[in-house]
N, C-alpha and C positions, 0 to 999 in steps of 0.2 A: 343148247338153248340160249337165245338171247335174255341180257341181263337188264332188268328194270330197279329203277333207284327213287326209292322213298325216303325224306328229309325225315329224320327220325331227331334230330338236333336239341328239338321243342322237348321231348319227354327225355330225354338225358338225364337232365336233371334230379327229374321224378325221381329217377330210378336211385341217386345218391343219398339224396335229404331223407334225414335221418331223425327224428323228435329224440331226445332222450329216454333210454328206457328205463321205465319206474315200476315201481308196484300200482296196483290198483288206485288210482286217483281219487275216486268216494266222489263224493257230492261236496264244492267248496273249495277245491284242492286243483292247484296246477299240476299240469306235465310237466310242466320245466321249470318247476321250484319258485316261479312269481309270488315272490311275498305277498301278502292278505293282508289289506288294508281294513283293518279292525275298526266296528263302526262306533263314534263315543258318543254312549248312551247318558253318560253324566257329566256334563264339562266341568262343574266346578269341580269334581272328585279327580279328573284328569289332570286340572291344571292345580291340583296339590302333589302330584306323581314329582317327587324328585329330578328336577331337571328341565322341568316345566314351569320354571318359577317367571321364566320372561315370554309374554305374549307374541312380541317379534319372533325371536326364535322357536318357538311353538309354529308362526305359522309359515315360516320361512320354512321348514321340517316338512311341514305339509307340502305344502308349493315343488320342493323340490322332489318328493316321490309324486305327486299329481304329473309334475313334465315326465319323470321318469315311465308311469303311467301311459302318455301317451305317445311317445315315443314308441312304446310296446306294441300298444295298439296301430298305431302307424305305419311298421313295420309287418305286422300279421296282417293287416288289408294288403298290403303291396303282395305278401306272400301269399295270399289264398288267388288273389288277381292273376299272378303267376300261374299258381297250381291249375285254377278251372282254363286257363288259356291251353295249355300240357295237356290236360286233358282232353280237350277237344281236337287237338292234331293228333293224336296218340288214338284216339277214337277215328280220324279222316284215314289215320295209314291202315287202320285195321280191317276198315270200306273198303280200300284198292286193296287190299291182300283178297279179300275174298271174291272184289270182282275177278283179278288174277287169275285164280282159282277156276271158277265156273269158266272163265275165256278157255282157261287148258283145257278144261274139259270136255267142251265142245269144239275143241282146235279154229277157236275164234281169233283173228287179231284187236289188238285190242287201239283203237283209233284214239290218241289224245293229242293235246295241245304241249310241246313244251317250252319254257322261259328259256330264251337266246339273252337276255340283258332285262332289266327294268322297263315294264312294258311292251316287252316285243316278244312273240309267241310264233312257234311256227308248228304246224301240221304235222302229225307223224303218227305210222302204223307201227305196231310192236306184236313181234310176233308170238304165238304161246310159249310160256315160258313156266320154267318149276324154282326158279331163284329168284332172291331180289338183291340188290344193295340197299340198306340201310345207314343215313349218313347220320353217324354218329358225333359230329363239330369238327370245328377245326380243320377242316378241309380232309377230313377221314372218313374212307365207306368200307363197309366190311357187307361180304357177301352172307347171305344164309340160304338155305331150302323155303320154300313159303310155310312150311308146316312149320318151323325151324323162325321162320321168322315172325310167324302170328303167335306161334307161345313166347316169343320174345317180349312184342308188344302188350296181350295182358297181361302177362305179370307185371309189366310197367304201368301197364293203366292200374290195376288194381292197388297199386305201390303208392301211385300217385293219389286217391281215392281216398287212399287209408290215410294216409299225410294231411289230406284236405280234411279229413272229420277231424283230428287230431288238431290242425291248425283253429278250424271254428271253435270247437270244444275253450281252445286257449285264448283265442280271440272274445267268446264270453266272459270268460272269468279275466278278461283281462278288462272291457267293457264296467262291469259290476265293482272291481276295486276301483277304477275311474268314477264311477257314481258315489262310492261310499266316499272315496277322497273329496270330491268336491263335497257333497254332503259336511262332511266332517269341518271342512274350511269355513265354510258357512255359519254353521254352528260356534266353532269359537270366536270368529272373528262379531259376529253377533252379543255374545259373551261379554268382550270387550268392550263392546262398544255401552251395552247396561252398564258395567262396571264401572268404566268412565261418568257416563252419566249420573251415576248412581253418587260416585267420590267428587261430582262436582254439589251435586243438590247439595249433600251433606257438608260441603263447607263455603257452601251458599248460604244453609242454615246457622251455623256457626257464628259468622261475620253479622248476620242478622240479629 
C-alpha cells in the first residue's frame, strides 16, 4: 500500500502539556497554586495590619502582584489560543483518516492537491491505502495503521480538550483575582487620599 502523510506537528504538543496534578480544586481555588487575591473589606483595619504602616508600600505590594496578575492572564490567552488552534488540526487529520478509510473501502483513489513550496500545489491521485505517516516535528514522520493512527489522534484531541477546560477554568480565577486586585488598589488609594484631606482640614483648623 501506498503511504499518505498527515502533518500531525500542531497537536504534539497537546499530547505533552501537562497542568499540575492537585486534588479537587472546590470553588475559588487554582490548579496551579495562584495565589488569591483576598478582597479588603475594611481599609482602615488593613492598614493597621503590621507592616502596612506606609501607604506607598502598601500600594506598591498591590501594583506589583496586579502586573504579576496579568502577566498570568496574558499568558493563559496566548495558551488557550494555542490549544483551540491544536484542536482544530487535530480534528482536520481525523476528517482525512476517515476519508482514507471509506476510499479503502470502496477501492477509491483518493484525488488531492499537494504543497511543492509556499503557494505552489500540484495534482495528485493516491491510491487506497491502510497506513498513514503522521509528522510528528522536526522533520520526523513515523508510520501507523489508520486504525492505529485514528486512536492516536483522539486521545490527542481529547488530551488537548481536557488542557483547554483546565486552562479556562485557570484563566477565570485568574481574571477574578485581577478584579479583586484592582478593586483593592482603588480602595486604598482612595483611603489615602480622605486621609490626606482629612490631616489637611484639620490643620487648616488649627492655624485658624
Amino acid at each position: 500500500d501506498e503511504l499518505t502523510t498527515i502533518d500531525k506537528s500542531s497537536m504534539t504538543e497537546a499530547a505533552t502539556m501537562e497542568m499540575p496534578k492537585t486534588q479537587d480544586a472546590g470553588v475559588g481555588k487554582s490548579l496551579t497554586d495562584t495565589p488569591k487575591a483576598f478582597f479588603v473589606a475594611d481599609v482602615n483595619d488593613y492598614m493597621k495590619i503590621p507592616g502596612n504602616e506606609s501607604l506607598e508600600e502598601v500600594l506598591e505590594r498591590m501594583n506589583e502582584m496586579l502586573r504579576k496578575y496579568k502577566i498570568m492572564e496574558s499568558s493563559l490567552l496566548h495558551r488557550k489560543s494555542r490549544l483551540k488552534e491544536q484542536i482544530v488540526e487535530i480534528n482536520k487529520c481525523l476528517e482525512s483518516i476517515k476519508m482514507m478509510e471509506s476510499k479503502k473501502e470502496g477501492g477509491d483513489e483518493i484525488v488531492t492537491h499537494c504543497m511543492l513550496s509556499d503557494q505552489v500545489y500540484v495534482k495528485a491521485s493516491i491510491p487506497p491505502t491502510a497506513r498513514v505517516c503522521l509528522r510528528l516535528g522536526a522533520n520526523v514522520l513515523l508510520e501507523y495503521d489508520l486504525d492505529e493512527a485514528r486512536a492516536l489522534l483522539q486521545k490527542n484531541l481529547e488530551s488537548a480538550e481536557n488542557i483547554l477546560r483546565e486552562v479556562q477554568f485557570e484563566l477565570e480565577f485568574v481574571k477574578d483575582q485581577r478584579t479583586t486586585s484592582e478593586v483593592n488598589i482603588a480602595r486604598v488609594y482612595n483611603w489615602g487620599v480622605k486621609k490626606r484631606q482629612s490631616s489637611k482640614a484639620k490643620t487648616g483648623g488649627e492655624k485658624r
